[in-house]
N, C-alpha and C positions, 0 to 999 in steps of 0.2 A: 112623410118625413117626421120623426121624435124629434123632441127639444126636451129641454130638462126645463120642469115645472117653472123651477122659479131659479133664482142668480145663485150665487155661490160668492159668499163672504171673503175677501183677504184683507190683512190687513196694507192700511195702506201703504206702509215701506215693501209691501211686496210685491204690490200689482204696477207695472209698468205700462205707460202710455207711450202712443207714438211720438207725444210732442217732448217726451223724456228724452226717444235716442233720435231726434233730430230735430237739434233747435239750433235759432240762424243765431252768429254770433261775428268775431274777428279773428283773424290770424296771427300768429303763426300755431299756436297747439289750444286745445280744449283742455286738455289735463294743466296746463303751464300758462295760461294765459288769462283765456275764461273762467274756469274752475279759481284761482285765484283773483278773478276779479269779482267775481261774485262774493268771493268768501269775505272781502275784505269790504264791500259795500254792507253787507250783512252784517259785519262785527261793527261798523260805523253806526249802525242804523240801531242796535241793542246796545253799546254803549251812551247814547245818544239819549234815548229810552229811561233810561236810569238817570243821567242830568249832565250841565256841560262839561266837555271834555276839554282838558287843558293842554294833555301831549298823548302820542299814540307810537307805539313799537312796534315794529314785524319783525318775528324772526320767521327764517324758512327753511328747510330740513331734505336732507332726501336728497331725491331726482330733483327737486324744485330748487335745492342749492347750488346741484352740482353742475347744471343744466339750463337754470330761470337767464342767466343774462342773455343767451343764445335765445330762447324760447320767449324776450320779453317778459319775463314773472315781474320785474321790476318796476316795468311802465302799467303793466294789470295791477299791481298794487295802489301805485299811486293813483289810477283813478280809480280803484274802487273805494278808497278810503273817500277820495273826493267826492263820491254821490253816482257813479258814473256805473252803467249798465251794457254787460257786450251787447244786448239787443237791439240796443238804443243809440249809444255813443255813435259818433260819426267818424268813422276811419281817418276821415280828413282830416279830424280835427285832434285826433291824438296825440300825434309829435306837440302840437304848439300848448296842448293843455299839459304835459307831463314836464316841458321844456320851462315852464311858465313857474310851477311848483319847483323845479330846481335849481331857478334863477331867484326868486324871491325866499326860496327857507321857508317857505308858510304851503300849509295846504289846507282849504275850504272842506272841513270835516264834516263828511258827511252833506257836501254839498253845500252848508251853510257856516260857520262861521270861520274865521281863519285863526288856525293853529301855529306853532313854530313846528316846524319840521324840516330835519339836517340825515339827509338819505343815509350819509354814511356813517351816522349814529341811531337810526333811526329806522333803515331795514338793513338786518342783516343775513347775509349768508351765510349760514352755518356748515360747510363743507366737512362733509366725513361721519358729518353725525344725520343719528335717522331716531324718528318716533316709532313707535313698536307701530302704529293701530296702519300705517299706510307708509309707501314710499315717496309718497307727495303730501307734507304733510306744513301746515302753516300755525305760528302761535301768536295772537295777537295781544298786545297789553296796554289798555291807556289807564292814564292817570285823571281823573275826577277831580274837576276844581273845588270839591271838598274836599280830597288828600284822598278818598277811599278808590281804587285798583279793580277793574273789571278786564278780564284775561279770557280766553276763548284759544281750543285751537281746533281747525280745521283740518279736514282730507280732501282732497283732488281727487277723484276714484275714477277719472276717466271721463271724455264724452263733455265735458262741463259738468259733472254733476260732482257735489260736494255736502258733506256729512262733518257736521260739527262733534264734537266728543263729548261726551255726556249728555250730547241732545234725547230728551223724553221720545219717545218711540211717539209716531204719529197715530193718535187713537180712533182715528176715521175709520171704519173699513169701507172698502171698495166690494158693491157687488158686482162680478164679472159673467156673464154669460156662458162662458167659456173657459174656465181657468184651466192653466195650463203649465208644466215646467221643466218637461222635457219632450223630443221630438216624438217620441213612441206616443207620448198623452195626446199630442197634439195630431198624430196619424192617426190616433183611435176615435177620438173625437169629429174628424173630417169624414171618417169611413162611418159612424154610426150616425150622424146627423145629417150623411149627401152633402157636406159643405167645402167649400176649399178652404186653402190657407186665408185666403186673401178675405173670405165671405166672415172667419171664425174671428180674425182682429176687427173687422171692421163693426160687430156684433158689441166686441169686450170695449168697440173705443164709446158705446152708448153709456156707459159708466160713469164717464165724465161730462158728454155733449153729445149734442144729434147728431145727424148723418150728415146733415152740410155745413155743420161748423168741421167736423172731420174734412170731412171734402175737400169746401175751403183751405184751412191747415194743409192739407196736400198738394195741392194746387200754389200754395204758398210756399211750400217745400222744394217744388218742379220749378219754380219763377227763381227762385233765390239762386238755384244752383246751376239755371240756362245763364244766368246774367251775369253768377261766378263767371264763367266758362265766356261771357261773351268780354267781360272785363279782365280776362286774362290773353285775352287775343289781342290784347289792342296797348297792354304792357311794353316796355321797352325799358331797356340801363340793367341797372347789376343790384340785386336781391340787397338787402342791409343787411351786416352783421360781417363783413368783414372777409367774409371767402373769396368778394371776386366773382360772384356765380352770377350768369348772364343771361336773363331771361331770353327764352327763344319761343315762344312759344308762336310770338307775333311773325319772327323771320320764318317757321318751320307754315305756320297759314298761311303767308303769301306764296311760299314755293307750291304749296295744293293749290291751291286758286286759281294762278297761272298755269297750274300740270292741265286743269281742266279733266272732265270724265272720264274714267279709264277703267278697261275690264280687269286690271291688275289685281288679284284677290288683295295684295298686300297696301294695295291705297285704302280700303278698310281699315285695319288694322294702324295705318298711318293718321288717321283721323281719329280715331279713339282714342291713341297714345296722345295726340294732340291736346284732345278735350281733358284728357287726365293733366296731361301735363299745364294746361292754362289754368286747371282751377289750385294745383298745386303752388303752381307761381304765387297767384294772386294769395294765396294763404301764407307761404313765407313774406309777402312782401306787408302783411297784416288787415289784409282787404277783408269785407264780408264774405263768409263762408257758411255752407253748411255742414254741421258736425255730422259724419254718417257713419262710422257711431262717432268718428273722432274729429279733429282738426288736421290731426297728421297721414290721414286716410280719408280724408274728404274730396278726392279725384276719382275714386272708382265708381261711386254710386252714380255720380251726374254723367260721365263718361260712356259707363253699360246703358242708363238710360236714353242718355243721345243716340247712340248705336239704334235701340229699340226704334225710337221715335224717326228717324231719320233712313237709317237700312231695313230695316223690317217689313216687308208690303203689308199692309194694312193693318200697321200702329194706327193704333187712336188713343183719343183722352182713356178712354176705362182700362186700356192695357197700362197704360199708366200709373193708373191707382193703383191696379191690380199690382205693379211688378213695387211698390213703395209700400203699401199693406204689406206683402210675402215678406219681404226684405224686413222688414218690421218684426214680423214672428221669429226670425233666426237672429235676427240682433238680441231679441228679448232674452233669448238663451242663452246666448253667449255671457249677457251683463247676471243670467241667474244662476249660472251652473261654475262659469271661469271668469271672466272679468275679462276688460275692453280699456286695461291701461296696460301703456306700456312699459310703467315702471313696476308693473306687476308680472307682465304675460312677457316683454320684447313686442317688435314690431309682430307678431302673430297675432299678434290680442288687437290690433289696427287694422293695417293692410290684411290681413288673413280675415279677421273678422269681417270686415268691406266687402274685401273677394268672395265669399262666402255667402255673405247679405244681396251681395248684386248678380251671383251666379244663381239663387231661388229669384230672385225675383223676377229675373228678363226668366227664366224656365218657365214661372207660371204666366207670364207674358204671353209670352209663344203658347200659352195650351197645355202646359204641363200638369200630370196630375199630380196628387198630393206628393206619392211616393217618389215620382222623379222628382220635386222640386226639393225633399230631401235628400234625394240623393246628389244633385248640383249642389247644395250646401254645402254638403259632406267633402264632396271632390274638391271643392271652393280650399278649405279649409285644410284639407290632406297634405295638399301641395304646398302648402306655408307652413306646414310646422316648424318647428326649431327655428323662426325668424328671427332673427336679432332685432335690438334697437341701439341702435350704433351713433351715432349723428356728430359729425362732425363740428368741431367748435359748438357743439348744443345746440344747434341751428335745424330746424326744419327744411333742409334743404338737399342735401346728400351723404346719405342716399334716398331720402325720403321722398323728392321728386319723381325723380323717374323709376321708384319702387311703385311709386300708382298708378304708370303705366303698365305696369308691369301686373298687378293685381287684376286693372282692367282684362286686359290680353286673357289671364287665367280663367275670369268671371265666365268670359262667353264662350271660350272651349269649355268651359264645366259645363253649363248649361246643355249647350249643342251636344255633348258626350251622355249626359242623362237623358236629353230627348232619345239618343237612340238605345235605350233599354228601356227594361219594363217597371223599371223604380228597387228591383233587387238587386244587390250589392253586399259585399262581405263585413265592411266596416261601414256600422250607422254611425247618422251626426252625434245622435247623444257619445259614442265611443270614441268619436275625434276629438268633440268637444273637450270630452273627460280629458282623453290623452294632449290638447292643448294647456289646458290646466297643469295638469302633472308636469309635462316639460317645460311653464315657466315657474313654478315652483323650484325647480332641481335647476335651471338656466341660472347662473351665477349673473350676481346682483349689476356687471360692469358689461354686462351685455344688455343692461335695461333700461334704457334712458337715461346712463349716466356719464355719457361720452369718456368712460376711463378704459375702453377694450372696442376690440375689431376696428373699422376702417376707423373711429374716432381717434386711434393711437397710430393706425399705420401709416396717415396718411398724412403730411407735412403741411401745414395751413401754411395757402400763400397771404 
């Protein structure tokens, strides 16, 4: 077996890690919630930096305005300015800490001292207006109790990941084993090295940490999104935000439990839509999730992988890693060729990117070789194009729920349909990918997480 001598340099905003496109956070969106709560812990933390702050401003732009009350932006603000971490914070405790800060006018900047702050002078929604650099985009302004103004503004780019503006280019580079930035590099490299997908990520993630802190990380990954799924079974009452929408996820597990085993192909498929739908809930309803890539497509990954684990004869832990590595390398492409927001892409740039991530993964699960696991991506991905991001009252909830059952379902007929060819196909991932890009470019801006078109207009909020 050849290996190339030695790493190959990127720089570091280019080379992506696993723990980039899945890290544990809260619900209800990663672009709207997370992504804003970090940004605004961040702007706390460098105003702070420079000496005490006396008042602090948010305005917010975009999808983030037209959309943040539905999506939470409002409450990720306030604790992130307060000191507060999605990783960290305790779900539980969020209503009573946001509730806290808008009963008293003051909030503990940056965790430590207490400022005046009056919400509705103090963040505003800017509806209608958008920054050029992104469609989720945040400005923050405080005032220096010496009179001098520190300003920042921020992007949401999907996923929770966030890009301040004017920030200096990160001067690290990253050596990678393996680099890679489209599917063809990454098939050329599998077939000249004897390696798979799963052996090439797990190679490049040595860049950062060893094999068992990876590992670990994965295993941390699997835990976070079985206990999603096990805290969404056990849910009950009607979602927040105003729609009315009733969790079922807990009534639809007891009717399986009592059916008891059955040769019905379709109690599969019943159980999958389940596990989609329980980690769904739980992320509207602001529970711990894991971003896979997103917050609003965080049911298909844990979903496909229960299916693995659970129907699959002889699942084990390494198919596991295996199908979360794979899933790994097509997420990577998506955030480097087209982008994994949906105020960018529509729901295709989520759910399709999901679908897509979780139909290679459970492929190379099962055995697949490099090419078929490309080609389940592909198929993954085909089938979602043109997705909208529609969401009613701005809410994570419909059709965003049961669109991740929906994605599931997709995953594993892709999958199964790649196993049976020989990995040729007419349309490669890199050419869907492209073609996902290009049609949310030309997708007009109100099909894009900005609930002013499709079901978010036709459908009557009770």
């Amino acid at each position: 077996m050849t290996r190339p001598s030695k790493a190959v340099c990127l720089p570091a905003d280019q080379a992506i890690s696993v723990r980039d496109l899945f890290t544990i956070g809260i619900g209800p969106s990663s672009s709207h919630t997370v992504g804003p709560m970090r940004a605004a812990r961040d702007f706390a933390e460098r105003a702070l930096a420079i000496g005490p702050v006396a008042h602090v401003r948010c305005e917010l732009f975009g999808s983030l305005a037209l959309t943040g009350h539905g999506h939470a932006t409002d409450t990720a603000i306030l604790l992130g300015l307060a000191g507060e971490a999605p990783e960290t914070v305790d779900p539980d405790r969020i209503g009573a800490i946001a509730a806290a800060i808008r009963e008293r006018g003051r909030i503990s900047f940056g965790g430590g001292k207490d400022i005046a702050f009056d919400e509705k002078e103090d963040l505003l929604f800017l509806r209608g207006k958008f920054l050029s650099g992104h469609a989720n985009a945040m400005r923050f302004t405080a005032r220096l109790a010496d009179g001098a103004v520190e300003q920042a503004v921020y992007f949401s780019i999907g996923g929770g990941a966030i890009l301040r503006e004017d920030a200096p280019a990160r001067s690290a580079n990253i050596a990678l084993r393996h680099p890679f930035s489209s599917a063809r590099e990454l098939l050329a490299l599998g077939e000249a090295q004897g390696m798979t997908i799963a052996d090439i990520v797990a190679e490049n993630e040595r860049a950062w940490r060893s094999d068992a802190e990876t590992d670990a990380f994965l295993a941390d990954v699997r835990g976070a999104m079985f206990a999603c799924i096990a805290r969404g079974l056990k849910g009950e009452g009607v979602l927040p935000g105003g729609l009315n929408v009733r969790r079922r996820a807990r009534a639809v597990h007891d009717v399986l439990i009592e059916r008891g085993p059955r040769s019905d192909p379709s109690t599969v498929f019943e159980w999958v839509s389940l596990w989609a739908l329980a980690v769904n809930e739980e992320n509207a309803a602001g529970g711990r999730v894991v971003t896979a890539p997103t917050n609003g497509a965080a049911g298909v990954l844990p979903a496909v992988l229960k299916y693995y684990e659970i129907f699959v004869p002889g699942a084990n832990a390494a198919g596991s890693r295996t199908f979360l590595l794979t899933a790994s390398a097509i997420g990577f492409l998506y955030k480097k060729r087209a982008s994994i927001s949906a105020a960018e892409m529509g729901c295709q740039g989520e759910v399709g990117v999901a679908c897509s991530m979780a139909a290679a993964g459970l492929a190379a699960a099962l055995g697949a070789t490099n090419a078929q696991i490309e080609n389940a991506a592909e198929i993954g991905m085909e089938h979602n194009l043109g997705l909208t991001c529609d969401p009613i009252g701005g809410l994570v909830q419909v059709p965003c729920i049961e669109r991740n059952t929906m994605g599931a379902i997709k995953a594993i007929n892709a999958a199964y349909l790649a196993l049976h060819g020989d990995g040729q196909h007419v349309v490669s991932l890199d050419a869907v990918i492209e073609t996902m890009r290009q049609t949310g470019v030309d997708m007009r801006s109100k099909y894009k997480e900005t609930s002013l078109g499709g079901l978010a207009v036709n459908v009557v909020e009770c």
